[in-house]
Structures are given as C-alpha cells and as structure tokens.
MARMAR-505051 format. One record per residue (C-alpha): residue number from 1; x, y, z; residue in one letter. Coordinates in steps of 0.2 Angstrom, whole numbers. Layout:
[selum NUM, [X, Y, Z], "A"] ...
END
This chain:
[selum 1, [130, -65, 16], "X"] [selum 2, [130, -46, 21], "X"] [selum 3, [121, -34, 14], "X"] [selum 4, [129, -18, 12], "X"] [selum 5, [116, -3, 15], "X"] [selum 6, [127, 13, 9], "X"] [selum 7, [115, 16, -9], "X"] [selum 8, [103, 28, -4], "X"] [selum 9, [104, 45, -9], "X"] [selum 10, [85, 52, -4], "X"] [selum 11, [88, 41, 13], "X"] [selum 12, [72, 30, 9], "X"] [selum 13, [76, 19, 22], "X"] [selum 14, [72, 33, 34], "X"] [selum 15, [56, 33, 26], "X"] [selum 16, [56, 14, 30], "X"] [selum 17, [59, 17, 49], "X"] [selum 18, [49, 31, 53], "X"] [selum 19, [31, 23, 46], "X"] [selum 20, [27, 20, 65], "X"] [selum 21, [31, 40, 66], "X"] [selum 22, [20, 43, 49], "X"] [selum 23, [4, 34, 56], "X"] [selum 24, [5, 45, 73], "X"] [selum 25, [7, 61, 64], "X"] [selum 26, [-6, 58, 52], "X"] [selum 27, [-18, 52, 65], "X"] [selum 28, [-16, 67, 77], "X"] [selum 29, [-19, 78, 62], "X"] [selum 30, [-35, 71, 57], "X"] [selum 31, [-41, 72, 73], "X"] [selum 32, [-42, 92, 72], "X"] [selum 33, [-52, 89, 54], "X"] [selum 34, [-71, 92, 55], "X"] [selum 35, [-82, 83, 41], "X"] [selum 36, [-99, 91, 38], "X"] [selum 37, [-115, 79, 43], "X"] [selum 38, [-120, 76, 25], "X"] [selum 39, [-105, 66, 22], "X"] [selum 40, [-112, 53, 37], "X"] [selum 41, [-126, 52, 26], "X"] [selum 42, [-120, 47, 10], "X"] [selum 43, [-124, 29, 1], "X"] [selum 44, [-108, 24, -8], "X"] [selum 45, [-90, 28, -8], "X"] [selum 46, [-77, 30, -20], "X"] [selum 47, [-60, 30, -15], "X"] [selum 48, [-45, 38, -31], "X"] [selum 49, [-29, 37, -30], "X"] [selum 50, [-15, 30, -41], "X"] [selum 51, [3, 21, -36], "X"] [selum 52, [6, 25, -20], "X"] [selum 53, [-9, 36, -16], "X"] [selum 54, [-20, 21, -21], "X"] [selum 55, [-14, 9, -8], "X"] [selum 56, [-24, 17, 5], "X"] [selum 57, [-39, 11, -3], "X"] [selum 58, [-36, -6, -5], "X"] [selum 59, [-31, -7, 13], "X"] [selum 60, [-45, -1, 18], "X"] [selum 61, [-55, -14, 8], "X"] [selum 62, [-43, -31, 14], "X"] [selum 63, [-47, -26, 31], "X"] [selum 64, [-63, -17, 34], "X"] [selum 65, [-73, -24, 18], "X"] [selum 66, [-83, -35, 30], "X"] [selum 67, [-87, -20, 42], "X"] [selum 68, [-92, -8, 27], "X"] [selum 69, [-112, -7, 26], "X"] [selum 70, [-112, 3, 12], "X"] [selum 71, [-103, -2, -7], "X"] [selum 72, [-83, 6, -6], "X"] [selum 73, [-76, 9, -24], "X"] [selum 74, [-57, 9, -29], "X"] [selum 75, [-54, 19, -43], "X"] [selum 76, [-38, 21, -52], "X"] [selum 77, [-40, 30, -69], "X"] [selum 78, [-47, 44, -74], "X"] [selum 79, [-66, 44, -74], "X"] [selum 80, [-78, 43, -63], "X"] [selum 81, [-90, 28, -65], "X"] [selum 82, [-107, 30, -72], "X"] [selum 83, [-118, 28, -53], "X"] [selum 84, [-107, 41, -44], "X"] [selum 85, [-118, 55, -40], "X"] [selum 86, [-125, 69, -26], "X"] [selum 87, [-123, 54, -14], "X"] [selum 88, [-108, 48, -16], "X"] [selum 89, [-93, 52, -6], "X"] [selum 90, [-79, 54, -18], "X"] [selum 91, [-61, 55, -10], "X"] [selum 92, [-49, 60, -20], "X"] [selum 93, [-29, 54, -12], "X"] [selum 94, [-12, 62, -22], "X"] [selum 95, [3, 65, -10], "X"] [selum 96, [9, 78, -21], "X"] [selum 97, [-8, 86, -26], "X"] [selum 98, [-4, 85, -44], "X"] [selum 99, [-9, 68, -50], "X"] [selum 100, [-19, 73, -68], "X"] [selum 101, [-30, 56, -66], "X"] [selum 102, [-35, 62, -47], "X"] [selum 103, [-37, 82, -53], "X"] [selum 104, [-46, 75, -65], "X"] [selum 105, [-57, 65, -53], "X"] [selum 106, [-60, 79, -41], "X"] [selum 107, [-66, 91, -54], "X"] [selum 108, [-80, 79, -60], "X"] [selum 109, [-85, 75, -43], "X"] [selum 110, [-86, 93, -42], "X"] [selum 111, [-94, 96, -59], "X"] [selum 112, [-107, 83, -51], "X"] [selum 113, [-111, 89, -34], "X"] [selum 114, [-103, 76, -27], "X"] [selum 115, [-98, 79, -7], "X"] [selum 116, [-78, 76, -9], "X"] [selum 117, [-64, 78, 2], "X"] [selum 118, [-46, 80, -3], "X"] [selum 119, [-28, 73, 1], "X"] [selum 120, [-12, 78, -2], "X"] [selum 121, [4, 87, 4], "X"] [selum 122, [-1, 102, -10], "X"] [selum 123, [-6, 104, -26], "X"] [selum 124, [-20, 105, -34], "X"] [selum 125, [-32, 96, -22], "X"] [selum 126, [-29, 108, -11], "X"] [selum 127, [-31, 120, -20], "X"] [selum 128, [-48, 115, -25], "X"] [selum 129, [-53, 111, -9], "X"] [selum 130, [-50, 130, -3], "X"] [selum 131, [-57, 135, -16], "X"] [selum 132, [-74, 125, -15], "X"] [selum 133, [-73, 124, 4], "X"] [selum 134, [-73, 106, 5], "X"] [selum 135, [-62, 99, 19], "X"] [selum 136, [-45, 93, 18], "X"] [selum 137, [-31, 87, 24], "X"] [selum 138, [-14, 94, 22], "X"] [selum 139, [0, 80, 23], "X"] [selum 140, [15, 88, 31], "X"] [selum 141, [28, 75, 26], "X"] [selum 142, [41, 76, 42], "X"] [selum 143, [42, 59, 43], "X"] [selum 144, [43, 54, 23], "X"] [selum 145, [60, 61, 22], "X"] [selum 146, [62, 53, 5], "X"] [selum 147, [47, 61, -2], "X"] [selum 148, [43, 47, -10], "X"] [selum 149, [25, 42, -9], "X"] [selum 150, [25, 24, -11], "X"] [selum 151, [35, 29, 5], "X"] [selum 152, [21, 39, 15], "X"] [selum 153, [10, 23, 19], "X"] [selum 154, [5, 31, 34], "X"] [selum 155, [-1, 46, 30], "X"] [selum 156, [-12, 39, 16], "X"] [selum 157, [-18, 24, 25], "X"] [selum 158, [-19, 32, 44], "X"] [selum 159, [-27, 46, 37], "X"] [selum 160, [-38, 38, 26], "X"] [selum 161, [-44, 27, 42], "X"] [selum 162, [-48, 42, 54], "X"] [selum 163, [-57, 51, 39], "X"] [selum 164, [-68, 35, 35], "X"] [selum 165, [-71, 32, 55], "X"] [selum 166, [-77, 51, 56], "X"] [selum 167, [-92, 47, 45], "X"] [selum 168, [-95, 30, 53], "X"] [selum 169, [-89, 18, 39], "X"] [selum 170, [-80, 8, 54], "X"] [selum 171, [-71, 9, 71], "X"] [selum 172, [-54, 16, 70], "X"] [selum 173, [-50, 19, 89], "X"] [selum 174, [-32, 25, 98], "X"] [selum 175, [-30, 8, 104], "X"] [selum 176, [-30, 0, 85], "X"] [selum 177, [-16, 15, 79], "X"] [selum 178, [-7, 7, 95], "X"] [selum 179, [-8, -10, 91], "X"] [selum 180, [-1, -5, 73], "X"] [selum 181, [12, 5, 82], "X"] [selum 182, [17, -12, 92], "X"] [selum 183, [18, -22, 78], "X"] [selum 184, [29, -9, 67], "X"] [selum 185, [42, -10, 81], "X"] [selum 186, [41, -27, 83], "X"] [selum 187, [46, -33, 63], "X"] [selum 188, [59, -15, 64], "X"] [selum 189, [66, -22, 81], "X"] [selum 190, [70, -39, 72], "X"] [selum 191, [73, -34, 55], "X"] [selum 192, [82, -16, 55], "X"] [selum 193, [97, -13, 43], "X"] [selum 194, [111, -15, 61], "X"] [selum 195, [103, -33, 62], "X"] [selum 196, [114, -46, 54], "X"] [selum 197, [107, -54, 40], "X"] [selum 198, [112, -71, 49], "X"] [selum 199, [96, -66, 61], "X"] [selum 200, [87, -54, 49], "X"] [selum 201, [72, -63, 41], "X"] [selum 202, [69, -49, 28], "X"] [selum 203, [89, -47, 22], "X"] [selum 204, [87, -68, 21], "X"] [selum 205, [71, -66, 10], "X"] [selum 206, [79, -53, -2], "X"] [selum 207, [95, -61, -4], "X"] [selum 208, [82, -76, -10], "X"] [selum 209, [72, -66, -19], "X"] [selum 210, [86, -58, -29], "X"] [selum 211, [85, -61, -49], "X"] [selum 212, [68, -70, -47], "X"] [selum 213, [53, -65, -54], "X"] [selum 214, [41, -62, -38], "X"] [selum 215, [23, -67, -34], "X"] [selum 216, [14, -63, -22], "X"] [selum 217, [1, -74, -13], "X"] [selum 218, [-13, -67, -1], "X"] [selum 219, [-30, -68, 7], "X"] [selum 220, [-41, -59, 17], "X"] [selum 221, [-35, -42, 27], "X"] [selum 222, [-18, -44, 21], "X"] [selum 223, [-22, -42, 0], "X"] [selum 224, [-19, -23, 0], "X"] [selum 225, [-2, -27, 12], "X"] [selum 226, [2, -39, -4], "X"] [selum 227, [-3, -24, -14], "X"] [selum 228, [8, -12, -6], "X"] [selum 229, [24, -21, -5], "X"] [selum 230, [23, -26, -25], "X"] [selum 231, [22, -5, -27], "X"] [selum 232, [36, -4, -17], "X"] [selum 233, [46, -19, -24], "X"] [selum 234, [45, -11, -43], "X"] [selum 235, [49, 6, -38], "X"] [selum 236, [63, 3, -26], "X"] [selum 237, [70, -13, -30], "X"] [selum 238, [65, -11, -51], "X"] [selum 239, [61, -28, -48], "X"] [selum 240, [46, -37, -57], "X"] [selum 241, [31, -43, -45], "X"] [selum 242, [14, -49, -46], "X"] [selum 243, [0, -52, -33], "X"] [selum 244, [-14, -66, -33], "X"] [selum 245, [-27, -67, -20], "X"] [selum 246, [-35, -83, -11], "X"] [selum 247, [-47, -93, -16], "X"] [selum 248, [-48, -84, -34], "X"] [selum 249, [-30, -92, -39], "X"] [selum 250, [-35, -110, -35], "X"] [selum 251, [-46, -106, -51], "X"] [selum 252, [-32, -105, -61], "X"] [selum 253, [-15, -102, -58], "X"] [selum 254, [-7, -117, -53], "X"] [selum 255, [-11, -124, -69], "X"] [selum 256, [1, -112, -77], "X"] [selum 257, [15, -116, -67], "X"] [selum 258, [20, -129, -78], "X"] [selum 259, [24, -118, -93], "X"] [selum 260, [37, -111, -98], "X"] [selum 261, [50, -122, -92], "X"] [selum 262, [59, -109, -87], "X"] [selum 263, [45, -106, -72], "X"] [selum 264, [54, -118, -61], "X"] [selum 265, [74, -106, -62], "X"] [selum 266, [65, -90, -62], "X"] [selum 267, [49, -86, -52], "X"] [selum 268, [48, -84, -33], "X"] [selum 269, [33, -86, -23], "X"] [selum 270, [31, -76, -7], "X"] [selum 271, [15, -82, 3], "X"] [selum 272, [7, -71, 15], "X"] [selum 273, [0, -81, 30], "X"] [selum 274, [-10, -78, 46], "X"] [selum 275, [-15, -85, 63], "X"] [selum 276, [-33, -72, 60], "X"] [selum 277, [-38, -81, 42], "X"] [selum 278, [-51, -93, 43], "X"] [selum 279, [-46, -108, 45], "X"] [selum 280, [-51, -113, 25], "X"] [selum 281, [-40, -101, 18], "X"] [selum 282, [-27, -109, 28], "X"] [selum 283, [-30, -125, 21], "X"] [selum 284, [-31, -117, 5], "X"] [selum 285, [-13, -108, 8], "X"] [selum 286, [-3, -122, 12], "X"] [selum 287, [-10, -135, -2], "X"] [selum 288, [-8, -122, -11], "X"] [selum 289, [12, -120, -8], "X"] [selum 290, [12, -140, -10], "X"] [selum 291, [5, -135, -28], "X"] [selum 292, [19, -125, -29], "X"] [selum 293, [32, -136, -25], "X"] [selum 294, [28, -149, -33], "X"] [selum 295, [31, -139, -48], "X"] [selum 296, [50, -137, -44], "X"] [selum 297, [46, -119, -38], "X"] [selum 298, [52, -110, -23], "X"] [selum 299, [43, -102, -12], "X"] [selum 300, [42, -92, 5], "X"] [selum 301, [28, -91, 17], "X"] [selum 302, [29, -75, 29], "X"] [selum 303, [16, -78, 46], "X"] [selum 304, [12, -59, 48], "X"] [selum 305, [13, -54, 67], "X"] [selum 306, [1, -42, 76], "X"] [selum 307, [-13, -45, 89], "X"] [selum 308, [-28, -36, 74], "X"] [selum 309, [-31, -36, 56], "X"] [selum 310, [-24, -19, 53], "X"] [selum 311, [-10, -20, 63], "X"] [selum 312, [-5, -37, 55], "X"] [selum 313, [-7, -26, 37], "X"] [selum 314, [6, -14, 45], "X"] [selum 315, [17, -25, 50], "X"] [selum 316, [18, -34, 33], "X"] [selum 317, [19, -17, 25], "X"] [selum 318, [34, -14, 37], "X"] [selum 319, [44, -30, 34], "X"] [selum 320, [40, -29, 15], "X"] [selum 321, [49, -13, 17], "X"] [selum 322, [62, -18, 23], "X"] [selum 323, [64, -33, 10], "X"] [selum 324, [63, -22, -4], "X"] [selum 325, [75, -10, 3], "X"] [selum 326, [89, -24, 5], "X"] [selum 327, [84, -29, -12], "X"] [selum 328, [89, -14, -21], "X"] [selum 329, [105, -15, -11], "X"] [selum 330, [108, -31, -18], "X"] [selum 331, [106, -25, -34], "X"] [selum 332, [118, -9, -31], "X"] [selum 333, [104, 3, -34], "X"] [selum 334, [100, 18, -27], "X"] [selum 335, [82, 14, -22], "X"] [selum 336, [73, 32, -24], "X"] [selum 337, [76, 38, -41], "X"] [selum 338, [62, 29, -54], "X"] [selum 339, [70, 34, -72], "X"] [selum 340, [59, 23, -82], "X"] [selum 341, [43, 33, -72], "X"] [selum 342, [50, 49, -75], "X"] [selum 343, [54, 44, -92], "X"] [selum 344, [38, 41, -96], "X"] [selum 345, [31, 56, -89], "X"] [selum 346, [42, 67, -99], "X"] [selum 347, [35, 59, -115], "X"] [selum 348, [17, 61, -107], "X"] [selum 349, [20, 80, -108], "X"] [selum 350, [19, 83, -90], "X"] [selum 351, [33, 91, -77], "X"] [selum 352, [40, 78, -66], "X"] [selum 353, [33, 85, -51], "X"] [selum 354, [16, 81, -58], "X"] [selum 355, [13, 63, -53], "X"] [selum 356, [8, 53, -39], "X"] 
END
C-alpha cells in the first residue's frame, strides 16, 4: 500500500527530518550560555512546560533519573508546588514564550526568589528574563520549519540537556549528541518518505495503526520517547493515544482488556522494546504482549536502535515521527493545523499565538 505524502501545508515533515539539525543547533547555542554558580548549588529542580515544551522534562527523567542526585520535578499546570523555594532551580520551557501556565510559573518563581532560567523562541520569558537578568536561551527555530513545537524536540530536549550538564545534574558530552545524531540518521535512512512502504517499518506500522485506538507501552529510558510520540500522534494524526509504563501496568491493565467487547476491533498496542532494559523488564514486556494476545488484541513491538539511552530516546522519537506523519496522510489530513486546540483557545480568551 502506498502512502501518498502530498498533505502538508506548513511542511511538518521538514520538521521531522531535520531533528538531527535541531539537536546540533541547539547544542552549539547553549554552549555560548553562562549559568551563574549559585545555580550548581541548588537542592531541587523543577522543570514547566506544557504540550510540546513539556516533553523535554520527561526525557530528561526516562533517561537521567538514575543519575540525578537531587529530586527533579515535572510540572504542568499553573502553580508552583508548596516546597519550591530560594533553592530551587525553576526552569521555565515555552517555544513560543507565551504559554499563560509557564508565564505564570516564571512570575512566581520570581515572586519567590527562586534562581530560574528561561526557554523559548520569544515572548514573555524572554522578556522577563532581560528584564530580571536571569539567563536564557533564545530558540532560533531554522530547523522547525513548521513552527510547530511538538515539532522542535531538539531544541527543547538538547537544550534542556546542555543547561542541566552546565550545573552538574549529569554528563551530557559531544560524543552523546553524536551518538543521538547516528541514531536519527539511521531510522531517517530506513524510514524516510522516498522509501517504499514495502521496506519502510514506520509507513507498515501506520497503515496498522490507522482507525485503532493506540496504546503505548514503555519502560525505562524510553517512557518520555512514548510520551512524545503520543503528543505528536494527537496533534498531527488527530488520532487517539495513551501511554502505560512497565511494571506499573502489570498492576492493572491487562485485566481491563477484556471489556468492552469492542477492545479486541478497536485498540492497538505499540510496545517499546530494548536490548539496554534489564533483563526483567524484558521478561515483563513480552509476557506482557502474550497478555495481550491472548485477548484477541493486536499489537506491535518496536526494538529501539542506538548504541546509549538517550540516543535510543532519539531514535524512537525519530521513527514515531515518522509514523504519525504517514498516519495523517492516511487520513487525508493536513497534519500542522490543530482546529480543536485553537478552538479552545479562542473560547479561553486568549490569541492564538498564546499557547505552547
């Protein structure tokens, strides 16, 4: 079955290919960006963003969770937690700078004496960061011609990375951006839209993912990748998706398979595997997708490819990319315009430029 690949306005899948160009731009960037000392010294971090300027976070905590010595907080709504105070870093993620829940954020880490730093392509939070003299950094999207952010994922995450490693949170060297590069290339090379779908694994899974309600399974450094293509898959496919995460759904969820009866015609299980989880979690995986079966539903398991964590994060962002993109080709849609999301913003009160 061919997919045809002519319904894109915004060109979002050049937004797809050049995440490999995203991650170096954002990289070389940040390395210009000077944090004060105090920042090293703070006991707690708080990480806002929401949509597509929130995945960062939750990539940073699939993967570096284990190497964090001090607690990392994801936040997505509007207040800051009770304990955030003088020493905790706050950082405050909106690619356009205008997100109210982020604003919001920034101004009461402000209104706390909180160290912060801002990120953004504009708006707002940079404006506030001028303003206060708190550092920054200024996405210049070159490589996001879209202008979507669910599609800048290298910005946010890469930038995220470099800022954290700066004040010691974890090692984020040039040879792990190289190793995310490799791996980008490698599932672009296999998967790209010139590729026939006859020996393209991500046009094989969409055209099986097509009119199925979509689960995502994952464990380990590859929950915020899971994270990321769900985003993604609602935005640019307007398809419905969820994520559950190893072991917590062996709790739970595969007793709910059975009902309603419908289960079996309509929902889609996509499991995220690697060679780098422990070897229970693996266990864990495929009984799991026996479970699965064994309830007459279909499912998918995708070995993520990469020689790190992070880079095998990357590369499943990359091929989940893709996927969704030849999903909303299936579909016929035009994969950048979000009616519903603007939709709701107009009945919010707020501009359409005033969102994620």
């Amino acid at each position: 079955m061919s997919i045809p690949t002519l319904l894109d306005s915004q060109n979002l899948y050049g937004s797809v290919e050049a995440l490999g160009q995203q991650c170096q731009h954002a990289w070389e960037d940040c390395q210009k960006i000077n944090l004060p000392d105090a920042y090293s010294h703070v006991n707690k971090i708080l990480m806002t963003g929401m949509g597509g300027s929130g995945l960062g976070a939750r990539i940073i905590e699939s993967v570096y969770g284990d190497e964090i010595k001090s607690p990392l907080i994801r936040l997505n709504e509007y207040h800051l937690p009770g304990w955030v105070d003088r020493q905790t870093l706050v950082i405050c993620s909106s690619f356009s700078g205008t997100t109210e829940e982020t604003v919001a954020n920034l101004n009461e880490a402000q209104q706390r004496g909180c160290p912060w730093l801002a990120i953004a392509s504009g708006g707002e939070l940079i404006e506030l960061a001028k303003k206060f003299n708190r550092p920054y950094y200024q996405i210049n999207p070159r490589f996001n011609p879209s202008k979507q952010p669910r599609m800048a994922v290298g910005y946010l995450v890469v930038s995220q990375l470099v800022l954290a490693a700066k004040i010691g949170l974890f090692r984020f060297s040039a040879g792990d951006l190289t190793s995310i590069k490799t791996a980008l290339e490698q599932v672009l090379k296999a998967n790209n839209r010139q590729v026939a779908t006859a020996q393209n694994e991500a046009k094989q899974l969409a055209v099986k993912l097509k009119d199925r309600v979509v689960i995502f399974v994952a464990a380990r450094h590859l929950i915020g990748s899971a994270h990321t293509i769900k985003n993604q898959m609602n935005e640019n496919a307007k398809n419905f998706s969820a994520i559950f995460d190893l072991p917590e759904l062996n709790h739970h969820l595969m007793e709910g398979l059975a009902h309603p009866a419908a289960n079996a015609q309509n929902l889609f299980f996509v499991l995220l595997d690697s060679p780098l989880y422990e070897p229970r979690i693996r266990q864990r995986l495929k009984i799991t997708e026996t479970v699965i079966r064994k309830n007459q539903v279909d499912s998918y398991t995708l070995m993520a490819q990469g020689e790190s964590e992070i880079a095998q994060a990357f590369g499943v962002i990359q091929f989940g990319s893709l996927v969704n993109f030849y999903l909303s080709q299936l579909y016929g849609l035009d994969p950048s315009p979000i009616p519903w999301v603007d939709y709701f913003k107009v009945q919010l009160g707020q501009s359409l430029g005033q969102w994620k």
